[in-house]
N, C-alpha and C positions, 0 to 999 in steps of 0.2 A: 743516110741513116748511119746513125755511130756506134750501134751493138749495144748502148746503154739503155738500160731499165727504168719504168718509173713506176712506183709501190702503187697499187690501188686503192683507194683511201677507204679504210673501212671504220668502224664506230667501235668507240671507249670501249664497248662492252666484249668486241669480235676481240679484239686486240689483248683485253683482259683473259680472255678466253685462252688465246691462244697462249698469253704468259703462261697460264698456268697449268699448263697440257703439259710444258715443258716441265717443270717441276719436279723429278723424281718422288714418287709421296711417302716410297718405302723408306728411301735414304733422310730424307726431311722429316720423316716420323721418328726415326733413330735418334737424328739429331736434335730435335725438340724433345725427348726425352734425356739426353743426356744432361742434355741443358737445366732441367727439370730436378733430376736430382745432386747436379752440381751446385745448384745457385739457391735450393729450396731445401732446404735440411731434413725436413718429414717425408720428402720424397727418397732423400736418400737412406733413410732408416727403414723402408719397407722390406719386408721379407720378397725372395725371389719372384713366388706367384706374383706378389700384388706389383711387383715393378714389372712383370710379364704383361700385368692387366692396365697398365700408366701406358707402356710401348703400345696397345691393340687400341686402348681410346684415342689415342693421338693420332694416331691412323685411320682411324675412322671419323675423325674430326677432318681430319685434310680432305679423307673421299668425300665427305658429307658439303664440304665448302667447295671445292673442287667442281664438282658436280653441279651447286649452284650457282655457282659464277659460268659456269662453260652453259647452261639452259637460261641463265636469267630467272630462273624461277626458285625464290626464298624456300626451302626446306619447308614441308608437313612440320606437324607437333608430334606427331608420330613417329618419325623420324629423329626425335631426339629420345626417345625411349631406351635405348642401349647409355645416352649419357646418363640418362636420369635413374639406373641402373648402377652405373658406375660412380655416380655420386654417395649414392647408400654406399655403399661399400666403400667410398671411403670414410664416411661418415662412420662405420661402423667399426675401420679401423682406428677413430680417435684424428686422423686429421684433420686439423685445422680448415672451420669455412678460410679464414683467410688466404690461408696457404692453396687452394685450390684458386681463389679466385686470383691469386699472384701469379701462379700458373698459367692462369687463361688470358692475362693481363701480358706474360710475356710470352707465349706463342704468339697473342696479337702481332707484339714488335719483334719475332724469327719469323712468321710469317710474312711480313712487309717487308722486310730483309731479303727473303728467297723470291719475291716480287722485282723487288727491282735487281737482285743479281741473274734473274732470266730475264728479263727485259733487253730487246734491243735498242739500240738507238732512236732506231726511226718508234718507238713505241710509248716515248717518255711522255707524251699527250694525253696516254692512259692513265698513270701513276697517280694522278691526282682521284681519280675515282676510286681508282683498286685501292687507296687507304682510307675510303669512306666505308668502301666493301667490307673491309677486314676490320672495322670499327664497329659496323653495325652486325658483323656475325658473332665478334669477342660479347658485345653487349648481348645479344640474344642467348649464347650459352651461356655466359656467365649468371644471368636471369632465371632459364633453367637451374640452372646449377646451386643457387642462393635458395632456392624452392623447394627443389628437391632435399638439399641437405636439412636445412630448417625442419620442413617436416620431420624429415627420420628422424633427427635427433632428438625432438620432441617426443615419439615414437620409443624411441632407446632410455632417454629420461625416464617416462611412464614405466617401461617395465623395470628398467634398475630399481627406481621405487616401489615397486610392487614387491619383486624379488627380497627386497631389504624387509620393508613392511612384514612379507613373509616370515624370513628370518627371526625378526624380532620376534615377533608372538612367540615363533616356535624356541626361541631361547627361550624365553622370559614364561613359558607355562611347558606344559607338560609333554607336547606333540613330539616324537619322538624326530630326527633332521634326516632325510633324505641324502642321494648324492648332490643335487644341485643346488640344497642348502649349504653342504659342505666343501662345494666348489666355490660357492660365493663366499663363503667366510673367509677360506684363505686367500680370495682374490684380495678381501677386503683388507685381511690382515688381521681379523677377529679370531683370537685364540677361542677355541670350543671347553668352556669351564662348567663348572657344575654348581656355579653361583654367580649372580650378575644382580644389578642392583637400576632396574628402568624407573625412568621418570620421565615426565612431560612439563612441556613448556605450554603455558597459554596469555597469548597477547593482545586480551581485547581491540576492538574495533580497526586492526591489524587486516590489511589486505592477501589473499592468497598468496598474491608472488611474494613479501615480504616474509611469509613463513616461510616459504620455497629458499630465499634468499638466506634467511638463516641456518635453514638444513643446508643448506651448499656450504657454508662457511663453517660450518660446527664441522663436518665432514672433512674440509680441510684442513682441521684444527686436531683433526684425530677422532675424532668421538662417529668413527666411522657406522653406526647401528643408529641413526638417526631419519629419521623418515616422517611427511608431513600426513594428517590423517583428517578427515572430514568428521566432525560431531553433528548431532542437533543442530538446527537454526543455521547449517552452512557454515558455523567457526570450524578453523581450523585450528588442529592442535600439534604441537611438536613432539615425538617422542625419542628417546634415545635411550640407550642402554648402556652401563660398563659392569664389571666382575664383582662377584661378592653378594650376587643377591641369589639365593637358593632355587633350584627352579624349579621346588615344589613348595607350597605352602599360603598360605596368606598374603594377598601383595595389602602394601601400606595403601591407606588410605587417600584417595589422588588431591587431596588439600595437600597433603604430607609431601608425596613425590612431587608436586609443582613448588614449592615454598624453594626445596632445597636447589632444586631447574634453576630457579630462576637465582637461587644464589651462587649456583656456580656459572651460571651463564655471564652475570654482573664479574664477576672474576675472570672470565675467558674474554671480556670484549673489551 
């Protein structure tokens, strides 16, 4: 007998297991964050909390992966409840679906990285699954993650519109403006005057998103008090507001306000 050893052969998945036992998750969560708002520009403009709450997801992303690679057994939907949490939020901070999903796009490849830098020799046999592993969990949260943001942000759409909607009216007649009418205007950049001058746009047989689409651009054009509105028979109508119209009296007649919409719209496009 010559004192030498021979490995026990055990399966893709024990071995996968065991790479990843090794892993530090605290220090590899640090480091996928760094990474994060090194390489991704929206992550690095987050205020302290929200880069506090980038380090606790990514850490909870390794436990959560971690976990099911060491049981074999794919994460609940339940279980992603804390991401799908963390996706509002940042949906709510304005970043980018993209940008999240680039994100999750390169932990995939830091994580296959910290894979094969704990990997030993005798373990290379695994490598080939543990990058099917960490393909099919990038694809599963980033799924989540595409879902949950969508939603919210449709969620966030709706009420900015609403919010605006609000606004409007309450300029453009007589309802006296609250604080959170007055927060919204100077988010908007809408000076509070004592004259404005609202008009609407109407675009026959025009599909909802297409009015949607041109409140988004009229919006980016400046003509920030623009909001889409439901009439009779399901048409929608555009309205928007700028200075100079009294905000007590008579409005013009909406032949009048639409004629003049659409002549300055034909000027702005």
């Amino acid at each position: 007998m010559d004192g030498s050893t021979t490995r026990t052969p055990r399966s893709p998945r024990a071995d996968i297991a065991a790479i990843v036992a090794r892993i530090p998750l605290a220090e590899a969560g640090r480091e996928m964050a760094d990474e994060f708002r090194t390489r991704i520009a929206a992550f690095g403009r987050l205020s302290g909390t929200s880069a506090d709450d980038i380090l606790e997801g990514v850490e909870r992303n390794l436990r959560r992966w971690s976990q099911s690679v060491s049981s074999g057994v794919p994460p609940a939907d339940s279980d992603f409840d804390p991401l799908r949490e963390w996706a509002r939020a940042r949906a709510t901070e304005g970043v980018r679906l993209e940008d999240l999903l680039r994100a999750f796009g390169l932990g995939g490849q830091l994580g296959w990285q910290l894979i094969r830098r704990y990997a030993h020799p005798d373990e290379t046999e695994a490598l080939a699954e543990a990058a099917g592993l960490v393909m099919q969990y990038v694809d599963r949260v980033s799924a989540v993650v595409t879902d949950t943001y969508l939603a919210e942000r449709d969620l966030l759409v709706s009420e900015e519109e609403r919010r605006t909607r609000n606004l409007l009216d309450r300029l453009t007649g007589d309802a006296p403006l609250d604080a959170n009418d007055r927060e919204l205007a100077e988010r908007l950049g809408v000076p509070v005057e004592e004259a404005y001058a609202p008009f609407a746009i109407v675009m026959p047989g025009r599909s909802p998103q297409r009015h949607a689409d041109l409140a988004a651009r009229m919006r980016q054009r400046g003509w920030m008090l623009t909001a889409t509105e439901g009439v009779p028979g399901g048409r929608p109508d555009l309205e928007a507001s700028r200075r100079h119209r009294p905000r007590r009296g008579v409005r013009r007649p909406a032949r009048d306000r639409r004629a003049g919409a659409a002549q300055r719209a034909c000027r702005g496009s």
